[in-house]
Backbone as numpy.savetxt, mean C-alpha at the origin, in Angstrom:
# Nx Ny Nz CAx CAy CAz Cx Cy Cz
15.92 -2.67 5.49 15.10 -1.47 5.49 15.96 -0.21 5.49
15.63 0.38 4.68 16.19 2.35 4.57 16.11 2.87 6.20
17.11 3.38 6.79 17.32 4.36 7.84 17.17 5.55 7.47
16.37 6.29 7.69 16.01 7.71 7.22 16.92 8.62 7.72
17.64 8.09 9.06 18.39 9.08 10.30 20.14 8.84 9.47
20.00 7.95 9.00 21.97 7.66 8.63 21.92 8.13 7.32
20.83 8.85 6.52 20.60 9.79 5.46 21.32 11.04 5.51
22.48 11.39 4.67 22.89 12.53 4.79 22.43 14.02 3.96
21.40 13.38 2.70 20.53 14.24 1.91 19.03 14.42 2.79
18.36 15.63 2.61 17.13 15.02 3.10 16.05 13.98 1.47
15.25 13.49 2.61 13.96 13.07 1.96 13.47 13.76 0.81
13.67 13.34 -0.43 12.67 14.16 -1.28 11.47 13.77 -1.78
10.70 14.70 -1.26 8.78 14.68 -1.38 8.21 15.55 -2.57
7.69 14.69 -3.01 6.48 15.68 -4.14 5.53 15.01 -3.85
4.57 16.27 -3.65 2.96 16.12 -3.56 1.73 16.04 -4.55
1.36 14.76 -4.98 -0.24 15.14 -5.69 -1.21 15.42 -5.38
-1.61 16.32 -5.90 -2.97 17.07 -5.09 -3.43 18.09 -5.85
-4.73 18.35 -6.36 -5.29 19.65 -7.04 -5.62 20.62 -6.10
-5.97 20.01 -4.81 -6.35 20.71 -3.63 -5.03 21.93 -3.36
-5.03 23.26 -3.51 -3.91 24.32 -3.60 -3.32 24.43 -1.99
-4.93 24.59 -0.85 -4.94 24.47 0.30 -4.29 23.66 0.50
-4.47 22.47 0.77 -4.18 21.48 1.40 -2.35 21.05 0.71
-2.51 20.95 -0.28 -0.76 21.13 -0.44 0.23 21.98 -0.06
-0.58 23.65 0.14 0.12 24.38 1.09 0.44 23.96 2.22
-0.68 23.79 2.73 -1.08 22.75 4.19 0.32 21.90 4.91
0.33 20.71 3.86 1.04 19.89 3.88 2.21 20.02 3.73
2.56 20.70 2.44 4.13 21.36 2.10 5.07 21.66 3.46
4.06 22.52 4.20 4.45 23.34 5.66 5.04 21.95 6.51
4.19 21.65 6.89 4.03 20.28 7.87 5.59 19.43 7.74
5.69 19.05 5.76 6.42 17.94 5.57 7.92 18.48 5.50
8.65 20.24 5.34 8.98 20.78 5.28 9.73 21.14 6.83
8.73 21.05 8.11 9.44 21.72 9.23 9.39 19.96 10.10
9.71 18.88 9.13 10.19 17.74 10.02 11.44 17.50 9.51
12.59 16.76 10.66 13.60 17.19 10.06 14.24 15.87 9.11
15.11 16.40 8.55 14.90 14.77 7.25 14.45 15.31 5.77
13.33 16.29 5.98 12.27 15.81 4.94 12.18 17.11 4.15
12.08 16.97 2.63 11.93 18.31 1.88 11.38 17.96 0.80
10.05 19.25 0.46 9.32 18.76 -0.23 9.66 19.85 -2.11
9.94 18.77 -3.22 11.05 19.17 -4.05 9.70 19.37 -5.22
8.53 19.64 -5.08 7.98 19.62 -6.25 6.20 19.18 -6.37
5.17 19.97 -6.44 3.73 19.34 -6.89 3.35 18.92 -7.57
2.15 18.24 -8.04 1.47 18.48 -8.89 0.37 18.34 -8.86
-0.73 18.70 -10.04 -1.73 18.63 -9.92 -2.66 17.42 -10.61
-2.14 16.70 -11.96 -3.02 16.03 -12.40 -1.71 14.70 -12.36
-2.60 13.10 -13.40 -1.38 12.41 -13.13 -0.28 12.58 -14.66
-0.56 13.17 -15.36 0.13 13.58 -16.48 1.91 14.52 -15.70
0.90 15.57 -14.89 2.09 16.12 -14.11 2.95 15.61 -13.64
2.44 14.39 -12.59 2.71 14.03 -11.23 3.86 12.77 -11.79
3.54 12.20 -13.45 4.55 11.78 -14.05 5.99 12.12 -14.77
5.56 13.57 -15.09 6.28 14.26 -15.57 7.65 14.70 -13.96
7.14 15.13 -13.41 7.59 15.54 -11.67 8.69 14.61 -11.51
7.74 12.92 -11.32 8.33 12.07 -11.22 9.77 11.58 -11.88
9.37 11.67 -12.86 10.76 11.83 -14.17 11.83 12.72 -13.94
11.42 13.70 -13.69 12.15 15.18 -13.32 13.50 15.22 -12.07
12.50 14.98 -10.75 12.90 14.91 -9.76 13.24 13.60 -8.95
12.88 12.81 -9.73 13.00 11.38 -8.73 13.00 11.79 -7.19
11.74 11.60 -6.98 11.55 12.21 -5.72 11.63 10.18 -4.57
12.23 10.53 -3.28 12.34 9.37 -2.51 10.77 8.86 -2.50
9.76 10.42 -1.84 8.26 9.73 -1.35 7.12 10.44 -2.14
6.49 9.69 -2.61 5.25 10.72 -3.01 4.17 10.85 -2.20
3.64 11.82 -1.90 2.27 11.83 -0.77 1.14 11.97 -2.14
0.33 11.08 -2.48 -0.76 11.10 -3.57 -2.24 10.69 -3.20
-2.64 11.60 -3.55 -4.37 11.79 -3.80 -4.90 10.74 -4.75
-5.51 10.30 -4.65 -6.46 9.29 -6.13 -6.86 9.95 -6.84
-8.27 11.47 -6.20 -8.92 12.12 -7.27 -8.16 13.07 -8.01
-7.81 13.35 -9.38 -7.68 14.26 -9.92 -7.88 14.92 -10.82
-8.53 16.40 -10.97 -8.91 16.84 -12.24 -7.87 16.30 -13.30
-8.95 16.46 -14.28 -10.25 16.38 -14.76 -11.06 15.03 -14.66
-10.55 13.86 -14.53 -11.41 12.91 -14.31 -11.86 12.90 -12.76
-12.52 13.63 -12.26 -12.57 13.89 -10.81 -13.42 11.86 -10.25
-14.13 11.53 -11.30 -14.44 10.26 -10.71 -13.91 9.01 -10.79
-12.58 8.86 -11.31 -11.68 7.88 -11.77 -10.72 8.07 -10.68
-9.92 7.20 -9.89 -8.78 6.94 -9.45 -7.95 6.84 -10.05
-7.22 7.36 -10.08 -5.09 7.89 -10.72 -4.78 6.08 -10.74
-4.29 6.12 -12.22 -3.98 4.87 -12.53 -2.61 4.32 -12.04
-2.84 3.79 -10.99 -1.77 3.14 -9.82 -1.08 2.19 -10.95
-0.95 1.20 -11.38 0.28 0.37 -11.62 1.07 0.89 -12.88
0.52 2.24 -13.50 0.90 2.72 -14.02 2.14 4.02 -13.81
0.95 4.53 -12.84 2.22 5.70 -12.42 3.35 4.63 -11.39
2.96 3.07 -10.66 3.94 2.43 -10.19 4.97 2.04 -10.66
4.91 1.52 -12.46 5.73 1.77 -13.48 6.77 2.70 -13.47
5.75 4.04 -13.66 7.17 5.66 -13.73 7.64 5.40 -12.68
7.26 5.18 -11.54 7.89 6.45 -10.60 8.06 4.99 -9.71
8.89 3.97 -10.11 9.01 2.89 -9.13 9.84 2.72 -8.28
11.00 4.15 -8.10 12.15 3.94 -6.98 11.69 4.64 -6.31
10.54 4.99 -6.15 9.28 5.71 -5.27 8.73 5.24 -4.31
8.65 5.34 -2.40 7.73 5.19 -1.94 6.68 5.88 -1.77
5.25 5.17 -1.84 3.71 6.08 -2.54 3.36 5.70 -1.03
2.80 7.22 0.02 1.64 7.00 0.44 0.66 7.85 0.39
-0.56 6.84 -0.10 -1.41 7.13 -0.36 -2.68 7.97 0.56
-2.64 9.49 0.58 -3.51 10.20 1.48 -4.87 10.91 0.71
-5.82 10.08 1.18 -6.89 10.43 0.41 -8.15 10.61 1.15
-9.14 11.29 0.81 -10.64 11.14 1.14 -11.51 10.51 1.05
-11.02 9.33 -0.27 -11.91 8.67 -1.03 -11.76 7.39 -0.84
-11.24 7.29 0.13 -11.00 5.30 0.96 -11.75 4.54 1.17
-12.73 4.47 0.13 -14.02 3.44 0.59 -13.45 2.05 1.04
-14.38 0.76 1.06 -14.09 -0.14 0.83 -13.61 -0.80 -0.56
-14.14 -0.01 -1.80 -14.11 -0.53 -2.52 -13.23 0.39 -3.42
-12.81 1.43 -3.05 -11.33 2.06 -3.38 -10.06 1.30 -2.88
-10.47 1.11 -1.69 -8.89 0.60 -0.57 -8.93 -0.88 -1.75
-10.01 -1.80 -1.93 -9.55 -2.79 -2.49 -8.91 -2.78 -4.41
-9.48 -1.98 -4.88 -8.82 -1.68 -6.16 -7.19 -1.34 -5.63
-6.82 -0.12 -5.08 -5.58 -0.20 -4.31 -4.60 -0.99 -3.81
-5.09 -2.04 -3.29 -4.56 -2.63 -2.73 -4.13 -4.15 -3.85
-5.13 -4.20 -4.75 -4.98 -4.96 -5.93 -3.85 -4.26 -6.68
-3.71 -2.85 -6.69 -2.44 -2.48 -7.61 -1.09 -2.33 -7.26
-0.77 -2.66 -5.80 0.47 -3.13 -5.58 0.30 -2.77 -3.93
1.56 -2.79 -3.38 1.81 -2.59 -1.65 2.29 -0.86 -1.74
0.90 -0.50 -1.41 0.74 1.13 -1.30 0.37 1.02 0.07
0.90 2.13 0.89 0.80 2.66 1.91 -0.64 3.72 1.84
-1.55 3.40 2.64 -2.33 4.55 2.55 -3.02 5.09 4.26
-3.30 5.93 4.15 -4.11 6.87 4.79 -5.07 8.00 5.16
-6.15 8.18 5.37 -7.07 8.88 4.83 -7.13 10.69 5.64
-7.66 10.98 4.79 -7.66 12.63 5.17 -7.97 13.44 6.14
-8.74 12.22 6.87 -9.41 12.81 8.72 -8.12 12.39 9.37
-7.16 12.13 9.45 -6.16 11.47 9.83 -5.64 12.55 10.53
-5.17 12.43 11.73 -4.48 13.59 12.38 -2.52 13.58 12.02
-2.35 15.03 12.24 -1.02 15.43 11.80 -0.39 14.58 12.26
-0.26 14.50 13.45 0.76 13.93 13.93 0.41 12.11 13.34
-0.27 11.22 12.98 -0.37 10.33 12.19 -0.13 10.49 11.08
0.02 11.67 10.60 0.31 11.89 9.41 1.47 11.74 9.10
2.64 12.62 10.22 3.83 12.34 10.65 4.49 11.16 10.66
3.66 10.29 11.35 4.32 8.92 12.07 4.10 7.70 10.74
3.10 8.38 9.65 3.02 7.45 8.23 4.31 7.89 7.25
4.56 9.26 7.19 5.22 9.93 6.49 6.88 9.44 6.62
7.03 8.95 8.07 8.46 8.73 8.29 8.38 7.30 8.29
7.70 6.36 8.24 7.56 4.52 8.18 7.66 4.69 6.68
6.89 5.11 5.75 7.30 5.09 4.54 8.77 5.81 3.71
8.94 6.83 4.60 10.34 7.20 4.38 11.46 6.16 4.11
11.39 5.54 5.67 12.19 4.40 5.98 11.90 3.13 5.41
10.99 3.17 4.06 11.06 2.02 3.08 9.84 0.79 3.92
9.06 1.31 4.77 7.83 0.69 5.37 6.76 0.65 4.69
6.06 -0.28 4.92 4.69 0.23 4.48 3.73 0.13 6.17
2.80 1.09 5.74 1.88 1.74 6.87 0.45 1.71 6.19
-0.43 1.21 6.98 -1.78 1.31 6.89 -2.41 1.75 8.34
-3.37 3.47 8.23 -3.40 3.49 9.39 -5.04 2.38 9.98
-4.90 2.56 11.20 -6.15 1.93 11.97 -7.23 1.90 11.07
-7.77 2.75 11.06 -9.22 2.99 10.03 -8.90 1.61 8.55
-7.40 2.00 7.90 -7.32 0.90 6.52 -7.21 -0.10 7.18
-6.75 -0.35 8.18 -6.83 -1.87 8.47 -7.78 -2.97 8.48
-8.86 -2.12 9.35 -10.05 -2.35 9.35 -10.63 -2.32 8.64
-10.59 -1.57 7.49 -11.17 -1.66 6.13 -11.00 -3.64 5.73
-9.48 -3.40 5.43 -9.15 -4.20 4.74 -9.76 -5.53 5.72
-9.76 -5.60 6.77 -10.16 -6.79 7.99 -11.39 -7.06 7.41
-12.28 -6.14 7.19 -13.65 -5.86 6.63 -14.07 -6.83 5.26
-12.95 -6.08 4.44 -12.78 -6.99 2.90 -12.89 -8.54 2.57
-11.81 -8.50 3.99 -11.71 -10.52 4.13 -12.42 -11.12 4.77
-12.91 -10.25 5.49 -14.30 -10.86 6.46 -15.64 -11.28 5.00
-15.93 -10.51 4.39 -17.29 -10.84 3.55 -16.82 -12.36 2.82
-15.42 -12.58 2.52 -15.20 -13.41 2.13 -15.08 -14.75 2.88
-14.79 -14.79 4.06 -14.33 -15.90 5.14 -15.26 -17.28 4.88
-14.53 -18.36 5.04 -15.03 -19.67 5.61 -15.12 -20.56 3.88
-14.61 -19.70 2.80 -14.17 -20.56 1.65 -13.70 -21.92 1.81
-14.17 -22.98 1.50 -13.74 -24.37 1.15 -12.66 -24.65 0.07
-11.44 -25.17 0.83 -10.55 -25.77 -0.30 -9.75 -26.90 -0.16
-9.04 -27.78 -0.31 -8.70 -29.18 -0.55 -8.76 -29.47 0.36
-9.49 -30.81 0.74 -9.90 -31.91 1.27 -10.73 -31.16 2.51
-11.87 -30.13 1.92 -12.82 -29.77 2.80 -12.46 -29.01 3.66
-10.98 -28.48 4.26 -10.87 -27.61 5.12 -10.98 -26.01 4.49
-11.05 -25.36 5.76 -11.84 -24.08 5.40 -10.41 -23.15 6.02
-10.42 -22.00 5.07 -9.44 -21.24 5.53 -10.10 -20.11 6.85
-9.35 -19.77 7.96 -10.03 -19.12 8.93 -9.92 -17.24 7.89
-10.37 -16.40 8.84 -10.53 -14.99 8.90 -8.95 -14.73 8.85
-8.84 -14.85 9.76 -7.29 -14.41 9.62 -6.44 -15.60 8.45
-6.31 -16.61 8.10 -5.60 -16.77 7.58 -5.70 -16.70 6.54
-7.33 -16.10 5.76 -7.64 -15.07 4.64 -6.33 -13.72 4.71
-7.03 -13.07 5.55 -6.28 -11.83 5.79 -4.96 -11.65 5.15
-3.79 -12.92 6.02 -2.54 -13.24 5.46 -2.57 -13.51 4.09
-3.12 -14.21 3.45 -3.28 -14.85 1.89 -3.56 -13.36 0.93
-4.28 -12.44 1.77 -4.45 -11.43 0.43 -3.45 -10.68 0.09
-2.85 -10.53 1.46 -1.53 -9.49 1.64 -0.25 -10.33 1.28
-0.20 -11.56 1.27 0.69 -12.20 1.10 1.10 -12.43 -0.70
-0.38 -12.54 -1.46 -0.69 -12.27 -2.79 -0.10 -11.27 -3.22
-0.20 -9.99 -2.39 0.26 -8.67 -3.00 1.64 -8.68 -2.83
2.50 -9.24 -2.50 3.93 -9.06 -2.48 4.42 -8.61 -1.26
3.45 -8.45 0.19 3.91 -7.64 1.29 4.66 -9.37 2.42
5.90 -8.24 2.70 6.31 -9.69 3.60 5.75 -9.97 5.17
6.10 -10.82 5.99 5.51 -10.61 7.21 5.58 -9.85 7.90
6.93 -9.04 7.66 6.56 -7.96 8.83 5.93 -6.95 8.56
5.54 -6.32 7.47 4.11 -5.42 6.76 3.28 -6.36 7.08
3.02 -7.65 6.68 1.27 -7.79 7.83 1.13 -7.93 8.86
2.14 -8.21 9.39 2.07 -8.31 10.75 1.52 -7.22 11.42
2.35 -5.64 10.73 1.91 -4.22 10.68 0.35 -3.90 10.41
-0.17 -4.25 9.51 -1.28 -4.08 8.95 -2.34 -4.65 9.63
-1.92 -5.94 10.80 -2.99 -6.74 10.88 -2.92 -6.95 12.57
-1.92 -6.11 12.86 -1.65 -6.47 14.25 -0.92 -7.77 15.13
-0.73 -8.25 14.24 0.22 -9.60 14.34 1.66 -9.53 14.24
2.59 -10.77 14.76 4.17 -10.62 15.12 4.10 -11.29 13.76
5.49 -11.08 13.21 5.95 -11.84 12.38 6.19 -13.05 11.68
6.17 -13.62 13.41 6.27 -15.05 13.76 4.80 -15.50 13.94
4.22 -15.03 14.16 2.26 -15.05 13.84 1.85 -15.34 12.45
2.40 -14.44 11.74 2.41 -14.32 10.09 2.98 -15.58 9.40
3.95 -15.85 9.70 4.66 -17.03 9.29 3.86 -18.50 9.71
3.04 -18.20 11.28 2.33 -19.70 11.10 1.41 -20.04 10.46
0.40 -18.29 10.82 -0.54 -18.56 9.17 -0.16 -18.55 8.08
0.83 -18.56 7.31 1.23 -18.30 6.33 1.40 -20.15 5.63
2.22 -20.70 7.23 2.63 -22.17 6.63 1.27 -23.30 6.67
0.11 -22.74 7.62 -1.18 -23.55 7.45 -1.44 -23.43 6.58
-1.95 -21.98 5.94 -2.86 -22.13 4.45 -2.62 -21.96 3.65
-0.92 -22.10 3.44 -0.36 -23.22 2.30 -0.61 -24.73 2.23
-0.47 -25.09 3.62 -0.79 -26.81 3.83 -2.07 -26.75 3.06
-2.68 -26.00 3.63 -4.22 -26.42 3.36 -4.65 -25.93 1.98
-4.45 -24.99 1.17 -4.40 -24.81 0.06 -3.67 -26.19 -1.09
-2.45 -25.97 -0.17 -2.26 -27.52 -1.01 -0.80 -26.66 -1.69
-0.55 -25.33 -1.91 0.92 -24.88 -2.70 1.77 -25.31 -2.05
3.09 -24.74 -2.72 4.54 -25.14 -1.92 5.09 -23.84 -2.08
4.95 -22.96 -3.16 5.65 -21.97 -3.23 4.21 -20.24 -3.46
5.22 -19.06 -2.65 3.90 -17.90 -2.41 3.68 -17.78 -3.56
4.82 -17.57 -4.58 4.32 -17.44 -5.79 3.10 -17.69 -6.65
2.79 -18.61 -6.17 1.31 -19.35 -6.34 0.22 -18.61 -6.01
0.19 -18.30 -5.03 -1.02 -17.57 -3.68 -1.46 -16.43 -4.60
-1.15 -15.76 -5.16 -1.78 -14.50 -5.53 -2.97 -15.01 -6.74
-2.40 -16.04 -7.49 -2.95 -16.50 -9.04 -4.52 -17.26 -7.61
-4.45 -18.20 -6.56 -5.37 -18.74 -6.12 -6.35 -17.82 -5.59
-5.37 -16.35 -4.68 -6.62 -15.40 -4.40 -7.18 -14.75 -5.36
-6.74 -14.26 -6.60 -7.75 -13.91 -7.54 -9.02 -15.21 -7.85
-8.44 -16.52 -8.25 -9.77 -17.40 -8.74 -10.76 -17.24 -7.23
-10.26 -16.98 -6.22 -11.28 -16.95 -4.88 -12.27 -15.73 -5.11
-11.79 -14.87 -5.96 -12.30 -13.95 -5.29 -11.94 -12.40 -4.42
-10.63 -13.04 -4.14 -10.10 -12.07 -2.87 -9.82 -10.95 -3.57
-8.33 -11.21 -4.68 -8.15 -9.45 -5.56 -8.86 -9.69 -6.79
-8.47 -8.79 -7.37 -8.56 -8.39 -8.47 -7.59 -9.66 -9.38
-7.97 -10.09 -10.78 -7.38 -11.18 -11.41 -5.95 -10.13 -11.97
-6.22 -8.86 -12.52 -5.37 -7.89 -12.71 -4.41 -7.36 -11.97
-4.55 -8.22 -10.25 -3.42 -7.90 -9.51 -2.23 -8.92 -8.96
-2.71 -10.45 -9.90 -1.71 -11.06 -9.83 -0.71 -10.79 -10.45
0.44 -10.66 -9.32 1.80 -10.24 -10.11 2.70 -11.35 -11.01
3.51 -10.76 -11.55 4.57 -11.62 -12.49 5.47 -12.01 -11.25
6.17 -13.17 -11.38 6.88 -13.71 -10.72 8.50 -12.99 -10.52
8.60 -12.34 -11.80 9.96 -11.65 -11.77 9.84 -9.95 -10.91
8.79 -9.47 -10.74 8.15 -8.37 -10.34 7.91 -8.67 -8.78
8.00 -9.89 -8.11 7.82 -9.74 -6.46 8.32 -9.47 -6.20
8.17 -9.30 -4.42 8.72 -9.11 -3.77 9.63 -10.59 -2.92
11.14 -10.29 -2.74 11.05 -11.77 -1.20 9.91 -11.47 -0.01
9.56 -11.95 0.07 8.18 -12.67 1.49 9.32 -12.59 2.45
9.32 -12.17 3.87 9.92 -12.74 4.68 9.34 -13.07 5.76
């Protein structure tokens, strides 16, 4: 993991956001922590690619909505493409359930939503700095939410995967290792790893690689968010 503190440059941040306020807002905030400097805005994702290119910025703080398609979400595995020596967290208003799960289908984005207090704002801003991923309380629960509608699926030889060891399987699909779910889900590492080795048994794989192609036929992501095998992440 990145040490943000044994950094002798600061942090460089560019912000997406059409919101003028609120990037002022923020600019201020991300600006008087120390570490951190914010090198550039933008407003749409045409910009926010262009920026990207420009500045190779360390973090991006990004919005989903942006003029002019105000009802479309900013095409994540795309701008994940440009701007991929990028950590993205994602600060938005628009965190439904059924936003967070498109999201979360387009790769291991950090997000957090806009009622979110500063100082959480803070404490997301520097976990993603340091090459973390962060989901605050509220996404967690989202996402707890997600795997819950799904729970008690039947698979080889009649056993049923529990709630939680859904949970692990979706995040585990997306490329996040145990100690991001562990993060995400409130669990140790070593928690992660036992669910991890049951509902493989019980699924029947040998390798994670697998897991993402089985949670799409379930149901769980998106079929569009199984990754390529050369594109993971190591699991740890």
């Amino acid at each position: 993991m990145e040490d943000t503190s044994l950094r002798r440059t600061p942090v460089r941040v560019i912000i997406v956001d059409d919101h003028i306020l609120f990037k002022e807002l923020i600019t201020g905030v991300v600006n008087d922590m120390e570490g951190m400097s914010v090198v550039g805005w933008a407003q749409t994702e045409a910009e926010a690619v262009q920026l990207c290119q420009r500045e190779k910025p360390d973090v991006i703080i990004l919005d989903l909505l942006l003029r002019p398609s105000s009802s479309e979400i900013i095409a994540l595995p795309r701008f994940r493409q440009v701007c991929h020596d990028a950590h993205v967290l994602i600060f938005s208003g628009n965190l439904t359930p059924a936003t967070v799960r498109r999201v979360m289908a387009a790769g291991a984005f950090s997000l957090i939503g806009k009622s979110a207090t500063l100082e959480e704002f803070r404490d997301a801003l520097r976990e993603v700095a340091a090459g973390r991923t962060y989901f605050s309380a509220e996404i967690s629960a989202t996402i707890r939410g997600l795997v819950a509608t799904a729970r008690g699926r039947q698979v080889g030889g009649g056993q049923r995967l529990t709630e939680r060891e859904e949970a692990v399987l979706v995040h585990l699909a997306r490329g996040l290792s145990s100690k991001e779910i562990g993060a995400a889900l409130g669990l140790s590492p070593h928690t992660v790893a036992n669910h991890r080795n049951r509902l493989m048994r019980k699924i029947g794989l040998h390798r994670v690689a697998q897991l993402s192609v089985y949670a799409a036929r379930q149901g769980l992501i998106e079929p569009d968010a199984v990754a390529k095998p050369a594109a993971r992440r190591r699991v740890s």
